[in-house]
N, C-alpha and C positions, 0 to 999 in steps of 0.2 A: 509472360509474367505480368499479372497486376497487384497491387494493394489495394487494402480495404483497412481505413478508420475508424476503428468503432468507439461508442460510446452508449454507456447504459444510465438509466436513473432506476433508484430502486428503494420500496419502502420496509424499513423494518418491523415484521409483524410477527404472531406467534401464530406456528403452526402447528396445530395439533395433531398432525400423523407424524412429526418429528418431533414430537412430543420438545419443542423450543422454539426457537424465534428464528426466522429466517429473512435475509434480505432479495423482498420477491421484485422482478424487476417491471418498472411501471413504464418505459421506454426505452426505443432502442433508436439511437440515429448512425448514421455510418457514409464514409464520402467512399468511391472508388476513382483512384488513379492509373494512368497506364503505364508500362514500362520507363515514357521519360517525364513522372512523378507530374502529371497533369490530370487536373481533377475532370473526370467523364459522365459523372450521376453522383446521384446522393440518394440516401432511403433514410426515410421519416416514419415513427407507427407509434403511439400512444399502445399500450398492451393492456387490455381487459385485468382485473385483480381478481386474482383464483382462490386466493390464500387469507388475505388479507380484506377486510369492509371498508378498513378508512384510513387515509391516509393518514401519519406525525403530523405535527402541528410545524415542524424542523423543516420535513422536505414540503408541506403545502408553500411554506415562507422562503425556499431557495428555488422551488422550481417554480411557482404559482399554477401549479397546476391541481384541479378539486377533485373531491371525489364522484361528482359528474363525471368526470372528463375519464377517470377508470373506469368508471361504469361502463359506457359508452365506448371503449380502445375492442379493439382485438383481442383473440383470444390467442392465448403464449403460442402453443400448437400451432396454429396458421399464420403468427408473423413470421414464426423461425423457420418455417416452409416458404413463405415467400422471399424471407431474408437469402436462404440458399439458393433459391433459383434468380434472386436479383446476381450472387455472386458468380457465378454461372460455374461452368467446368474447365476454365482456363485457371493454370497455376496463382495459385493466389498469397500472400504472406498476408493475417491478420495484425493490424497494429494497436496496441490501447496504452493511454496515457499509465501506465504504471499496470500491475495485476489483477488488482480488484475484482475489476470488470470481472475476469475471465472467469476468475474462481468466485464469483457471485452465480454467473453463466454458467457453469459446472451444478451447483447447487440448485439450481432451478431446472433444470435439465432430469437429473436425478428426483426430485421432489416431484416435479410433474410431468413429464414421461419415462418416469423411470431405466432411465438410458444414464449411463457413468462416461459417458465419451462426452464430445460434441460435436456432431455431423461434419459441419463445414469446417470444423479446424483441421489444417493440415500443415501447414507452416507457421508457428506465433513470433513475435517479437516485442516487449517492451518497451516502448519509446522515450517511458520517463530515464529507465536506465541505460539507454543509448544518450541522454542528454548529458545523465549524471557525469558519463566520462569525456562526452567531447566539453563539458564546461569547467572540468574537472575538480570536482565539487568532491568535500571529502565523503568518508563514508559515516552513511547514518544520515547526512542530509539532503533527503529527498525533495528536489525540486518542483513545488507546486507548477500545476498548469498553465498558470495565468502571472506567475514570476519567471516562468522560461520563455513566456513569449516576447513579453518585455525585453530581458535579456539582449532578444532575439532581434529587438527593433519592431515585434509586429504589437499592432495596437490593438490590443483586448477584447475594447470596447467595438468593435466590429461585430463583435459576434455574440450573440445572446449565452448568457452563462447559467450553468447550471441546468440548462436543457439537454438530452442529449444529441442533435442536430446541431447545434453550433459549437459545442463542446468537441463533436467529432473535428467539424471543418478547423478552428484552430489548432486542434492537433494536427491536423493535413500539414497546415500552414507549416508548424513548429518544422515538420518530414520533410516539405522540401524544400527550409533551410538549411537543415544537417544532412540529406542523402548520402550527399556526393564527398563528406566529410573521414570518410571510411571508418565511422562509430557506429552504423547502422548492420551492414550486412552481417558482419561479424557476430551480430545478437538475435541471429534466427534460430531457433529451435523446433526440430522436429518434433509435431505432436505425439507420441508414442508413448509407448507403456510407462518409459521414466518418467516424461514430462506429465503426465498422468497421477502418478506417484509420490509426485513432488507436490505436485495442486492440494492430494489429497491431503501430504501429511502433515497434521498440527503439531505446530512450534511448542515445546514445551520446555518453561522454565523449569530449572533444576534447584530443588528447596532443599536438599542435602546435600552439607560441605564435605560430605566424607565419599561420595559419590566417585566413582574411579575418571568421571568425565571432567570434575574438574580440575583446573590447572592448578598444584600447590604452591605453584613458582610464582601464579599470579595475587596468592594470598598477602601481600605485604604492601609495603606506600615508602618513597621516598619522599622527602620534604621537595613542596612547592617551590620552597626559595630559594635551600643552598642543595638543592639534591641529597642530602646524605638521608641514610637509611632509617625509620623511626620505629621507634619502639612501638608497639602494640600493648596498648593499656585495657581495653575489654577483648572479648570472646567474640566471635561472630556471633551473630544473630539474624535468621531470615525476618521480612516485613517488608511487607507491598513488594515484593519480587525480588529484592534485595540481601545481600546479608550485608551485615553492615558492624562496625566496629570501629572503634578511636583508637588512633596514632600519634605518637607525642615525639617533636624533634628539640632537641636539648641544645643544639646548637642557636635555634634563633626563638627555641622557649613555644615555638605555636602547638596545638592540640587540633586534629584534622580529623573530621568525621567523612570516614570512606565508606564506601556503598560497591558491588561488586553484584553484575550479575550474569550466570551464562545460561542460555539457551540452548537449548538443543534443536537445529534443524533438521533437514533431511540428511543434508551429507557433511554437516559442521556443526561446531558448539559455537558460537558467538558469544564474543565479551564485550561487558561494558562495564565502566565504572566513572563514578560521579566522587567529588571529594568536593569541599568543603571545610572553613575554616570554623572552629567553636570557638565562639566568642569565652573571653574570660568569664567565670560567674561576679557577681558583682554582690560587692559586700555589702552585707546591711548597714541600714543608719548607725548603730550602737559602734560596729566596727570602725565606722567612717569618724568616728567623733573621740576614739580612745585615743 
C-alpha cells in the first residue's frame, strides 16, 4: 500500500467544443508516501494549455506563473502517462485537499481524451473532509488549507502556496498529522460507477416551494430570542437561491427576514437557512416633529 498527494492548478477559460468555460488544468504536483506515511518522491510538470491562450489575470497573481511558462509545459496526454507510471502498480489510495481537484481532473480527461473515467484512480479520499471531522468543525465549514495546517502546528510558510508542488507537500504534511488519528481510513472510496456518478452529478438548487422535495415542516422561524413560534407576514419568494419571506414575533415585537434554501444532491436535499433581523422603518422628519 502507498499514497499519493495530489495537487492541481488550473485556468478558467472558455472552450469552444463545450460550447462553455472549462477549468483546464495548467499543473500538476503530487508527494508519494509508503505504508508508514513517509515521503519517498515527489512529481513536478507544468502542463502545456490545449484549450485555453492565456492565462486570468487571478491565477497569473496567485501562482506567478506566465503564459510563457504554458506555452513551454507538457502536453496533458503525456504528463498524465507519466504521472501513471510515476505511480506505478502497487495499491495506491489518491489523496486531495477537498474535491475539486478531482472533478476538475474528470473534466479534462473527458474534454481532451475523451475518457469519462480516470486511469490511475482506483482508491480516493478527501482529506479536507477527513480534517473536518477529526477537528470537528461544524457542517458547511470547510477548512481552508493553509488554516488546517496552522491548526496543525505546521508552518505554512515552508512551502510555496498556490503552486501545485508545494501545495501537495503541505498536504502530505496535514496526512501524517492525522493518519494514525482513525478520521482517515474510514473516508476511502472505491472509484466505481457510483463514485463516478456522484462526480458527475450537478447540485441543483430547487426554485419551487411546492416541489414534493421540499420540507413543509421546514417552512416557518421561531424567534431568536424567546423561541416562540412567529407569525409569517409575506409569502415566500425565490431570489439569488433563496426563498425568502418575514416573520414577526409578538412576544419581543422583532420582524426576521428568513431565507431558506434546499439543494438537491446526488443522494440528499440539503438545507440551509440564514435569518436576520429588519430593522424598524424609521419615520420621517414631519412624523418625528408632530
Amino acid at each position: 500500500m502507498q499514497f499519493v498527494v495530489m495537487d492541481l492548478e488550473w485556468n478558467n477559460t472558455y472552450a469552444k467544443k463545450a460550447n462553455g468555460y472549462i477549468n483546464e488544468i495548467i499543473e500538476i504536483g503530487a508527494v508519494k508516501l509508503d505504508e508508514d506515511i513517509e515521503t519517498v518522491d515527489t512529481f513536478s510538470c507544468i502542463i502545456r494549455s490545449q484549450i485555453g491562450k492565456k492565462l486570468r489575470g487571478s491565477v497569473k497573481k496567485l501562482t506567478h506563473l506566465t503564459n510563457d511558462d504554458i506555452s513551454a509545459g507538457m502536453p496533458f496526454t503525456k504528463t498524465f502517462s507519466l504521472f501513471r507510471k510515476w505511480i506505478g502498480n502497487e495499491e495506491t489510495v489518491i489523496f486531495t485537499w477537498g474535491d475539486g481537484d478531482i472533478r476538475v481532473l474528470l473534466d479534462n480527461f473527458k474534454y481532451l481524451n475523451g475518457i469519462k473515467v480516470v486511469p490511475f484512480l482506483k482508491t480516493y479520499c478527501d482529506l479536507q473532509k477527513c480534517f473536518q471531522k477529526y477537528s470537528k468543525a461544524g457542517k458547511g465549514q470547510q477548512t481552508g488549507l493553509l488554516a488546517a495546517a496552522e491548526m496543525l502546528g505546521i508552518d505554512p510558510e515552508m512551502y510555496i502556496h498556490h503552486r501545485a508542488l508545494g501545495d501537495s507537500m503541505l498536504t502530505a504534511e496535514i496526512l501524517k498529522k492525522i493518519y494514525n488519528t482513525g478520521f482517515v481510513e474510514p473516508e476511502y472510496i472505491e472509484c466505481n460507477e457510483e463514485f463516478y456518478s456522484r462526480l458527475l452529478y450537478k447540485a441543483k438548487v430547487i426554485r419551487n416551494i411546492d416541489n414534493p422535495l421540499v420540507d413543509k415542516k421546514k417552512l416557518c422561524h421561531n424567534c431568536e430570542n424567546c423561541g416562540s413560534a412567529c407569525e409569517q407576514l409575506t409569502k415566500w419568494k425565490f431570489h439569488c437561491q433563496f426563498f425568502r419571506a418575514n416573520f414577526y414575533c409578538s412576544e419581543c415585537d422583532l420582524t426576521y427576514s428568513v431565507g431558506i434554501r434546499f439543494k438537491k444532491l446526488y443522494d440528499q436535499v440539503e438545507f440551509r437557512k440564514i435569518v436576520s433581523v429588519k430593522e424598524p422603518e424609521q419615520k420621517n422628519e414631519t412624523e418625528e416633529n408632530v
